[in-house]
N, C-alpha and C positions, 0 to 999 in steps of 0.2 A: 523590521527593526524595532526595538524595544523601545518603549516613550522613555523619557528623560524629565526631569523638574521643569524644565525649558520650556516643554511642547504641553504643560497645564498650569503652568506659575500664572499667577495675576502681576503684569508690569506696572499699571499705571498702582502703586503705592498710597495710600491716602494715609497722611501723618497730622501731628498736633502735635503744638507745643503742653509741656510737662502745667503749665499754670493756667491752662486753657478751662474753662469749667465743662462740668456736665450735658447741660444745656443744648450748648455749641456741639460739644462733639455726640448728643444722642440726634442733632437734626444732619449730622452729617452723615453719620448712617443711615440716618431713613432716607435720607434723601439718595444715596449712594446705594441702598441696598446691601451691605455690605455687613460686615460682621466685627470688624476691627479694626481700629488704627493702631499707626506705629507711633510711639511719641520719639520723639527725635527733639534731644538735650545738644548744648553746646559741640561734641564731640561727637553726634550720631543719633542711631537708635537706645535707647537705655531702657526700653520695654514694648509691654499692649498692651491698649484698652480694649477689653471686650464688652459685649453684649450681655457678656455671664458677669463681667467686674461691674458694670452697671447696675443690671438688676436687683445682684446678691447684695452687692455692698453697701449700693444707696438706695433704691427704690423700696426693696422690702425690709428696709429698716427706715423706711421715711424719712430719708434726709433729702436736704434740698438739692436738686439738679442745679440750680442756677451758682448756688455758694459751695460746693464741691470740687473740686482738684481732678487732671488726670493724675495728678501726682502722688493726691490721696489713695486712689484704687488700683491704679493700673499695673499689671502683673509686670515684675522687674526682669524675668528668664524669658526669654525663645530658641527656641532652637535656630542655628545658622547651617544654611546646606550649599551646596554649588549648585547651578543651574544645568550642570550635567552628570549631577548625579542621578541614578535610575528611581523608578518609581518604588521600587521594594525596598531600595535604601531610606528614602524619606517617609515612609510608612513605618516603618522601623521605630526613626527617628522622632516622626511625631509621637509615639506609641509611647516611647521613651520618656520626653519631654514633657508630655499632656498640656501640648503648646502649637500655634502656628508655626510655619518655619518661616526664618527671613531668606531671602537667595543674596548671596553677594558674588560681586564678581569683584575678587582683591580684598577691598575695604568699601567698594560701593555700594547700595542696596539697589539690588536691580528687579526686585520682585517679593512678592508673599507666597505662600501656599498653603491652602488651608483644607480641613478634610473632603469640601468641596467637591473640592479640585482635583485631589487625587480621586473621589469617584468616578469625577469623568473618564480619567483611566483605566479605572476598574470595571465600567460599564464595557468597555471596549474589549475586556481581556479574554470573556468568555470562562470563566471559571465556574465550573459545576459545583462547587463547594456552598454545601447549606449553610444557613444565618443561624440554626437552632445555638448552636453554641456561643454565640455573641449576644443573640438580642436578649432583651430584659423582659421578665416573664410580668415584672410588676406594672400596672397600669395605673399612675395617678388622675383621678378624675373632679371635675368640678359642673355643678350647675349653670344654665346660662345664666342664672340670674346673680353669680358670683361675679364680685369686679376686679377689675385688672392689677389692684394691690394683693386683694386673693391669692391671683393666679403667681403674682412676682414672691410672694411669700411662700408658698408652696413649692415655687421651681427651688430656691433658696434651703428651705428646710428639706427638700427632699436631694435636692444637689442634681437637678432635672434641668432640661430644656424645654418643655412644653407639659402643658396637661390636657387631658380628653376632655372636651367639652358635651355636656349630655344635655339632651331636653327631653323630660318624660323620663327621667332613666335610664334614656337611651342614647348610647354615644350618638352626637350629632356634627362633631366638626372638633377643629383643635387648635388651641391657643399657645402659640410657642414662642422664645425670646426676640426671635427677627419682628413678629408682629406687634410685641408689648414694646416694643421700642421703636417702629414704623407707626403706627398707629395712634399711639398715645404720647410716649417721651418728646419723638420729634415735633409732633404738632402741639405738643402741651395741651392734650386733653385732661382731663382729671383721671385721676386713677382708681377714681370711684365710679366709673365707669361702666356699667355691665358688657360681662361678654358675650351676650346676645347681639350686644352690637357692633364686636371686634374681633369675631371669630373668620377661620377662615373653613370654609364649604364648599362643594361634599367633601368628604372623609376620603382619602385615600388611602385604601390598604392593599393587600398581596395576602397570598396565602403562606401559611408558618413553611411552608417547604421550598418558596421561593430559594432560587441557588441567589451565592454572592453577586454577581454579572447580575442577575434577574431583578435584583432591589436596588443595585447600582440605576440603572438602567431605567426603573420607573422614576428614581428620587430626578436624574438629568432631566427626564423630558415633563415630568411634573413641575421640575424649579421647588422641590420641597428636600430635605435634611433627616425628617422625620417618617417612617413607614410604619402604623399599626400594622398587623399580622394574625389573620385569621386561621382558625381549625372549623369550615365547614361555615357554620354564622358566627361563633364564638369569637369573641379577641383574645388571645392567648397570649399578645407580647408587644412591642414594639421595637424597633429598630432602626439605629439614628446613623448618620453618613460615619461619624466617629467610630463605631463598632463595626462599620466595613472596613473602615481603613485599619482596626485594629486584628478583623480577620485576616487581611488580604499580607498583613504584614506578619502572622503565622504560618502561612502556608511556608511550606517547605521548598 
């Protein structure tokens, strides 16, 4: 039987109010692990604060976490799905949106779903379909001895989730949104920070011929979003949980 939204939706919801600051809601993702909240106004959901509205909007343009708004950043669109709609519909969907999806049941919100999520799906599907044509040939890379405003300026300017981390000029690990906001936002480290000492290692990658299922499939059992992608010793690409879901929602 074909999975449904149902059978990979996240239920338990984690929301904030629209006046809530930065602060509060970057220690609620670290602490949650998590990628998003929903803000929920008088009448309901009326957006999401991401990891990306975080970084982009306040951090690498050095404004304060603690005097900042979700109100001020947080993206006003989501996508709305059923929770028994199929997996290829909400890939679609998110594809569409360049959004979470909310699940309602009526007018309830009974769930999220986020690219995650649909990999786990996708890891399961068995799909011999190559990543060459989704993942990104370009590789942003930074020193260890660069700091985590570096790294939030750089995701920002290049419109990225992560960057390679190198020591010697040699990839060594990799600093990406979940950890500049677990690591630092939430605890209130300084963001001057180096990322020698906020990185996350070893490097996990896959070879550029890995199939769709095959990258799904290492990102599950890694608990990682992000996949470099080898030619032999070279890096040639990377390839993030988003660009499978935006594969898996091309196939035919």
């Amino acid at each position: 039987m074909s999975k449904t939204v149902a059978d990979v939706m996240r239920r338990n919801v984690e929301c904030i109010s629209p006046t809530q600051n930065l602060r509060v809601a970057s220690t609620i993702l670290g602490e949650k692990h998590i990628g998003s909240l929903v803000v929920i106004g008088s009448c309901g959901p009326i957006g999401l604060l991401t990891e990306t509205d975080i970084i982009w909007k306040v951090i690498a343009v050095e404004r304060d976490l603690s005097t900042t708004l979700a109100l001020e950043v947080m993206s006003i669109s989501f996508g709305r799905i059923a929770a028994d709609a199929s997996l290829k519909e909400a890939a679609k969907m998110m594809l569409e949106k360049k959004k979470r999806l909310l699940v309602f049941e009526g007018d309830e919100l009974i769930g999220i779903v986020t690219a995650t999520d649909l990999v786990r799906g996708i890891a399961e599907a068995n799909l011999a379909v190559g990543v060459e044509g989704v993942m990104s040939k370009k590789l942003f890379c930074l020193d260890e001895e660069a700091t985590a405003l570096d790294a939030a300026k750089m995701m920002a300017d290049k419109r990225i989730g992560s960057v390679i981390v190198t020591k010697d000029d040699e990839p060594y690990g990799i600093f990406a949104e979940r950890d500049l906001i677990t690591k630092v936002a939430a605890r209130d480290i300084p963001f001057t920070t180096q990322l020698r000492f906020l990185l996350s290692t070893p490097l996990i990658t896959a070879s550029v011929n890995v199939t769709l299922s095959g990258a799904a499939k290492i990102m599950v059992e890694k608990g990682i979003k992000r996949l470099p992608l080898l030619q032999g010793e070279d890096f040639v690409g990377i390839v993030t949980a988003r660009d499978l879901v935006e594969a898996y929602a091309k196939i035919p």
